[in-house]
N, C-alpha and C positions, 0 to 999 in steps of 0.2 A: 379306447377301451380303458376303462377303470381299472385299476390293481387294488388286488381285495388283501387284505391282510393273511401273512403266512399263517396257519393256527395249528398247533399242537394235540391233538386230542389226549394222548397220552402223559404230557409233560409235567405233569404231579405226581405219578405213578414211577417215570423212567427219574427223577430226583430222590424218591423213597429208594426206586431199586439201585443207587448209586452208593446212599447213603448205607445201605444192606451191602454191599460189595465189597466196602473198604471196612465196615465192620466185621465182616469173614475175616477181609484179609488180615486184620489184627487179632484174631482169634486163632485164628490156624499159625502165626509170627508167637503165640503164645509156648505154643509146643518143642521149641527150639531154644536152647538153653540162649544161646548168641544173641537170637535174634528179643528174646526177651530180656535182656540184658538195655539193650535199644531202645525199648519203648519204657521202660522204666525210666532210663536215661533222658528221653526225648522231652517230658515236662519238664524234668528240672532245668534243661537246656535253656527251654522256651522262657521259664521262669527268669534267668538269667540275662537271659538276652533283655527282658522286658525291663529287668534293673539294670541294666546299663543303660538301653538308651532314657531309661527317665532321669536316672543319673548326666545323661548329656544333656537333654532339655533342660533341669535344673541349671546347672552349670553356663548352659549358653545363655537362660536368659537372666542367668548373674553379669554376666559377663556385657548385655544389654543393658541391662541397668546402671550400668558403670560407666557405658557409654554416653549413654542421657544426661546422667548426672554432670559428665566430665564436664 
């Protein structure tokens, strides 16, 4: 017997309504002094994080280059 491919009929639809879910849930986190403190906090976090590790890749591939060289 053949095996037919699993298929989704919904699965554009149940991705939109995910995307609509966590967009509530940051809507309704808005209302909360604490909790909107959080998502404010949350990019610059990300921002942060994203300048360090480029600040490591820099750094590591100095550190490569000096290897080569050596």
């Amino acid at each position: 017997m053949k095996a037919r491919p699993l298929r989704c009929r919904l699965a554009w639809r149940l991705s939109w309504l995910s995307l609509l879910f966590f967009a509530f849930a940051i809507f309704i986190m808005i209302f909360d002094p604490d909790t909107l403190k959080a998502l404010i906090a949350t990019p610059l976090w990300f921002i942060a994080l994203w300048l360090c590790w480029k600040m490591k890749q820099k750094r590591e591939g100095q550190t490569r280059l000096e290897k080569l060289n050596a």
